[in-house]
NULO-957283 format. One record per residue: x, y, z of N, C-alpha, C, O, CB in turn; residue in three letters. Coordinates in pm, whole numbers, padded with zeros to 5 digits, always signed. Glycine has a CB too. Example, Ala and Ser with C-alpha at 12.3 -4.5 7.8 and 13.67 -1.06 7.14 Angstrom:
! NULO-957283
+01319-00569+00780+01230-00450+00780+01320-00330+00780+01424-00332+00846+01131-00447+00905ALA;+01285-00225+00708+01367-00106+00714+01290+00003+00787+01341+00114+00804+01408-00060+00572SER;
! end
This chain:
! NULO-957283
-00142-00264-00216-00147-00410-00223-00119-00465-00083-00048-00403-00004-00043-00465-00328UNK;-00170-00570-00057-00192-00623+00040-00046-00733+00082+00013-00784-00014-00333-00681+00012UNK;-00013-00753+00173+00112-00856+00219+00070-00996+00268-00001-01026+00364+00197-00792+00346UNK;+00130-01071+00180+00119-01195+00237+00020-01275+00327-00074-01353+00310+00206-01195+00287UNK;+00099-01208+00449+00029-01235+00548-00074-01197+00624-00131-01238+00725+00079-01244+00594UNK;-00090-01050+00501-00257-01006+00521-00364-01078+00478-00463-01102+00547-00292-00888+00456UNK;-00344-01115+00358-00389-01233+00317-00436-01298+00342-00553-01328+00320-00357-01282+00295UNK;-00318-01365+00427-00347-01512+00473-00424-01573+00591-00472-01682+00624-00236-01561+00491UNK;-00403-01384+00660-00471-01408+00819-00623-01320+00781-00714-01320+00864-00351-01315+00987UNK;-00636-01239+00639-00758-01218+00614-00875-01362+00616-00966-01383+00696-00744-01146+00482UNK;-00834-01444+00499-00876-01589+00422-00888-01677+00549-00966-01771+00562-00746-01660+00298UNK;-00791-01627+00649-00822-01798+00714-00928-01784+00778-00962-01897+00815-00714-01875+00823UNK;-01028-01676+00826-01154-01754+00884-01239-01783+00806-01330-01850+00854-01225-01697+00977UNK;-01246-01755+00695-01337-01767+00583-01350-01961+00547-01265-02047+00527-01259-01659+00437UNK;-01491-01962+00555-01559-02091+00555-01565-02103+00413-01661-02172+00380-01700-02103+00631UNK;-01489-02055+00305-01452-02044+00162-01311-02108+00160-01218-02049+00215-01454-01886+00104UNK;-01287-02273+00075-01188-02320+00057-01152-02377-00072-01230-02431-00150-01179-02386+00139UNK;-01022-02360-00087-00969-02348-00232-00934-02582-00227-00913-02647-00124-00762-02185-00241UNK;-00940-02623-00329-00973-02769-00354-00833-02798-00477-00872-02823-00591-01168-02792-00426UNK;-00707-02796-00459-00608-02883-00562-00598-03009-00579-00602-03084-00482-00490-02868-00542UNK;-00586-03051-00693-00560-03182-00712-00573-03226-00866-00618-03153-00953-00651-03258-00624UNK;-00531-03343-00882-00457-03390-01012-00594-03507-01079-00654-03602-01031-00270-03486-00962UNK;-00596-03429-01220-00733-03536-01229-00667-03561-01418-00582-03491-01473-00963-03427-01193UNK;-00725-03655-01466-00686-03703-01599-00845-03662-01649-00948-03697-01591-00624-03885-01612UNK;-00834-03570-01784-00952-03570-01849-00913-03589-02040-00816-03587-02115-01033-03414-01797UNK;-01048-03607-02043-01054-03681-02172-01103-03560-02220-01214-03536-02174-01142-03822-02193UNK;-01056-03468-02304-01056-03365-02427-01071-03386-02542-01028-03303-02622-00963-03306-02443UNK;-01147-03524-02595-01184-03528-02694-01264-03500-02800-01358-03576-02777-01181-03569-02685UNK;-01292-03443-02900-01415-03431-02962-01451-03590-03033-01380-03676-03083-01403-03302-03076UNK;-01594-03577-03008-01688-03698-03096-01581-03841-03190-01557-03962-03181-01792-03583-03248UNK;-01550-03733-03266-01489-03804-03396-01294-03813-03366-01214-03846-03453-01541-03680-03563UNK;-01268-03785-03265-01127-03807-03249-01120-03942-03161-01192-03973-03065-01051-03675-03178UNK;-01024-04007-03214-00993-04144-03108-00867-04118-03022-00774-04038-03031-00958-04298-03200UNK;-00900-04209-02942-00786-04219-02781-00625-04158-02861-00562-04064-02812-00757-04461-02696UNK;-00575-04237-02995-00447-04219-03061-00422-04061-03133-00308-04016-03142-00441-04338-03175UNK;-00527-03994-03174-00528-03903-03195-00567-03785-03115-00565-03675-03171-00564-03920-03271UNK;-00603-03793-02989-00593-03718-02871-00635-03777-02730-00742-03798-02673-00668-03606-02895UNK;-00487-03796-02697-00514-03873-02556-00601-03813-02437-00628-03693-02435-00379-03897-02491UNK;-00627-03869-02374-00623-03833-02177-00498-03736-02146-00383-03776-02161-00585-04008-02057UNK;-00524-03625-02108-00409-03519-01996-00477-03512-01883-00592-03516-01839-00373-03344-02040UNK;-00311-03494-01833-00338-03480-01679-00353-03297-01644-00268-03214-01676-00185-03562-01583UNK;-00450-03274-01590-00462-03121-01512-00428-03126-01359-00432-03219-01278-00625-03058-01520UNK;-00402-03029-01350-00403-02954-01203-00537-02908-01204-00567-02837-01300-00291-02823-01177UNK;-00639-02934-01106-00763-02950-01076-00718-02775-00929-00656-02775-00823-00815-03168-01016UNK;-00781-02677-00997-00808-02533-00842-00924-02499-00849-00957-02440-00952-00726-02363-00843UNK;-01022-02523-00750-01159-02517-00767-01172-02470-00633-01104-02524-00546-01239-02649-00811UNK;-01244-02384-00606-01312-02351-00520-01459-02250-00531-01512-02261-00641-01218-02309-00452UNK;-01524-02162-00443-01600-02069-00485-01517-01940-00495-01399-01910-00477-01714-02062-00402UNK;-01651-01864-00540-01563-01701-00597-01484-01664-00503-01370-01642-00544-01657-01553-00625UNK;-01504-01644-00364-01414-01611-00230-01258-01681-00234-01152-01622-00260-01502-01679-00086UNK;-01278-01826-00199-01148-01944-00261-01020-01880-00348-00901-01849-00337-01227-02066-00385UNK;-01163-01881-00471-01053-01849-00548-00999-01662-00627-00918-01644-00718-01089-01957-00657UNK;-01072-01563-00555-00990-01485-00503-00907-01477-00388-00809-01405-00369-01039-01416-00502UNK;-00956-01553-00321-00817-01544-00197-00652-01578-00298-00553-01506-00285-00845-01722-00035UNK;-00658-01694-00392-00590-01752-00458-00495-01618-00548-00377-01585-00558-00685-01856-00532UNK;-00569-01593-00579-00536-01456-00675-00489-01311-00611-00417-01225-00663-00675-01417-00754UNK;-00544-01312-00498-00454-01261-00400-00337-01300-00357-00231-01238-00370-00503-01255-00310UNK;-00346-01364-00325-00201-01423-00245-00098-01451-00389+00023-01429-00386-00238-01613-00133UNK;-00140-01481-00462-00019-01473-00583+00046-01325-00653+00156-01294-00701-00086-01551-00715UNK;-00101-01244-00628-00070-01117-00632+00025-01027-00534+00072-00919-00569-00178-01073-00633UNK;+00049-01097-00387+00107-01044-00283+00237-01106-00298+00338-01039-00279+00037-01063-00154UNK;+00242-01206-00324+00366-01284-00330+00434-01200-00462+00520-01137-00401+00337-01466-00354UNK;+00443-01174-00552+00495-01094-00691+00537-00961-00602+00641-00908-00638+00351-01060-00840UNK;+00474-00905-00498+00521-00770-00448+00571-00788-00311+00551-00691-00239+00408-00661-00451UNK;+00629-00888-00259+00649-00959-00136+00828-00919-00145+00900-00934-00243+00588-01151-00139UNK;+00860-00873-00028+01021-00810+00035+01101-00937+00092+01224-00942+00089+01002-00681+00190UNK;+01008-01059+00152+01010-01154+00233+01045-01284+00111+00976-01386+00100+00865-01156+00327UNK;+01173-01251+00022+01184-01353-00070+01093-01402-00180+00979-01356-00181+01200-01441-00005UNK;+01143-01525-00311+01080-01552-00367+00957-01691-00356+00854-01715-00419+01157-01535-00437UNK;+01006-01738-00281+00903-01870-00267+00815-01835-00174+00837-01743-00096+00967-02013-00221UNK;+00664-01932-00174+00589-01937-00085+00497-02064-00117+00442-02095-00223+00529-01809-00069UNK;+00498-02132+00016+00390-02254+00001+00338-02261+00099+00389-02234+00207+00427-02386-00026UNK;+00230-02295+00081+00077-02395+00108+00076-02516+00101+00127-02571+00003-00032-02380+00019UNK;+00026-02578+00186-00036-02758+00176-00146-02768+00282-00145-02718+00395+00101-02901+00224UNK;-00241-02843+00225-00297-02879+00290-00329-03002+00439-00430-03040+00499-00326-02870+00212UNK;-00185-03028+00448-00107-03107+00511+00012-03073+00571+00105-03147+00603-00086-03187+00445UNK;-00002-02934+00583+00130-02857+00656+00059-02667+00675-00048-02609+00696+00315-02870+00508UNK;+00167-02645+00657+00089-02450+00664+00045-02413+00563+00089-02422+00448+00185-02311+00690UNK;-00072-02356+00617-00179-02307+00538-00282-02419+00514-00328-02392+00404-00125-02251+00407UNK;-00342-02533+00560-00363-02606+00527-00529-02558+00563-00625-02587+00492-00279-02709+00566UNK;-00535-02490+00670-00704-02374+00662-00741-02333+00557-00862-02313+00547-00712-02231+00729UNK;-00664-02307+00454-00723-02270+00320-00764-02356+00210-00809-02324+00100-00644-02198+00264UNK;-00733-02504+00274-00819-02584+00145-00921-02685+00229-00939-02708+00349-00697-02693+00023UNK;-00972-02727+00122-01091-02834+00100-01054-02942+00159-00933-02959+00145-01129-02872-00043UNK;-01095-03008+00209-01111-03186+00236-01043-03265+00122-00943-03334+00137-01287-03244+00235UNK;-01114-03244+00003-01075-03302-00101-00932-03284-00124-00875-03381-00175-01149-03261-00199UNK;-00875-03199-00102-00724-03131-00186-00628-03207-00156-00586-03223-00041-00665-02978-00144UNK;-00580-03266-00268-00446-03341-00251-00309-03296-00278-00211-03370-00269-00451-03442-00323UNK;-00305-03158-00314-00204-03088-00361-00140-02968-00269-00219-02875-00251-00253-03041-00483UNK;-00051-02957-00225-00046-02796-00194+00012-02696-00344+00032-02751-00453+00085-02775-00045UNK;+00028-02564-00325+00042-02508-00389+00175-02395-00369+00165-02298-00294-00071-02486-00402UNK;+00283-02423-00439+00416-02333-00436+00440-02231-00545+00436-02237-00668+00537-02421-00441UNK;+00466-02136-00458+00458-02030-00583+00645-01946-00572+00699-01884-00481+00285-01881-00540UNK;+00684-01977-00689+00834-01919-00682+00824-01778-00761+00722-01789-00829+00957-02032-00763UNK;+00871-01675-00781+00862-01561-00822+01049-01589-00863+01145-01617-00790+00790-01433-00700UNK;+01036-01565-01015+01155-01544-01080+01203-01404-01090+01104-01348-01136+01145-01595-01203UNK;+01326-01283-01069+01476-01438-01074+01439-01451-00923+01359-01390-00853+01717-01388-01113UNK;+01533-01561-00897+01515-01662-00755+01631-01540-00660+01741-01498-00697+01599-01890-00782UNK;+01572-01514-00555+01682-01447-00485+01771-01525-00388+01850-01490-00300+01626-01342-00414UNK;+01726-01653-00440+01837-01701-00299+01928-01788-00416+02020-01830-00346+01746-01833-00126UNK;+01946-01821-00508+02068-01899-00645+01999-01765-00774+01887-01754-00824+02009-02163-00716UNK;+02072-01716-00785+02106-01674-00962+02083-01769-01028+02157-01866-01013+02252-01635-01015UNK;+01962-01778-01133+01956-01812-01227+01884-01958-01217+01871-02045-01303+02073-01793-01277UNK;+01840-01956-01075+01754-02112-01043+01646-02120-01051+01577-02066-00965+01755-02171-00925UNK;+01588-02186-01151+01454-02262-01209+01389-02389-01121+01416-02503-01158+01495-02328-01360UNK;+01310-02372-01014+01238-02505-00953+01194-02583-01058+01137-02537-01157+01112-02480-00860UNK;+01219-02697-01039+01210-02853-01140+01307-02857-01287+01307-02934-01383+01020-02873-01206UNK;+01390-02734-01252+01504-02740-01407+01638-02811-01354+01714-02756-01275+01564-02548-01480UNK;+01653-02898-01388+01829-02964-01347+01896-02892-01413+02019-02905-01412+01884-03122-01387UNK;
! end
């Protein structure tokens, strides 16, 4: 398996970019109304087949990674070669248990 930052310095010349972002879709069938199944919000990861194996890589490297549990991306900070124009999201990936707090859940109070 590949490290991190093989990864990352594989993907970055690649003219293949991964696209996050937050979109509201309507999952309705025909005969259901707005009250009986609303609008949800998704996390929108789109890219082409390359994109989004790079994606699947790097989550795969991060799970076998020595270099702690977190790792992020933004497209507005590091790593930001790996997405789209479009992308409004970066992407953080924590690997449980947390090695830096026992027993810490990102977004659990």
């Amino acid at each position: 398996m590949r490290s991190v930052n093989e990864v990352l310095s594989t993907h970055g010349s690649s003219p293949s970019k991964i696209t996050v972002k937050t979109f509201v879709a309507d999952r309705r069938e025909p005969h259901e109304s707005e009250e009986e199944t609303p609008s949800q919000p998704y996390v929108l990861i789109e890219g082409e087949a390359d994109a989004l194996r790079f994606l699947a890589e790097l989550i795969l490297a991060q799970v076998d990674s020595d270099y702690g549990c977190t790792l992020d991306i933004h497209p507005n900070g590091a790593g930001s070669k790996h997405f789209g124009d479009a992308s409004t999201l970066g992407i953080y990936i924590h690997r449980l248990p947390c090695d830096l707090q026992s027993g810490h859940v990102l977004g659990v109070k």
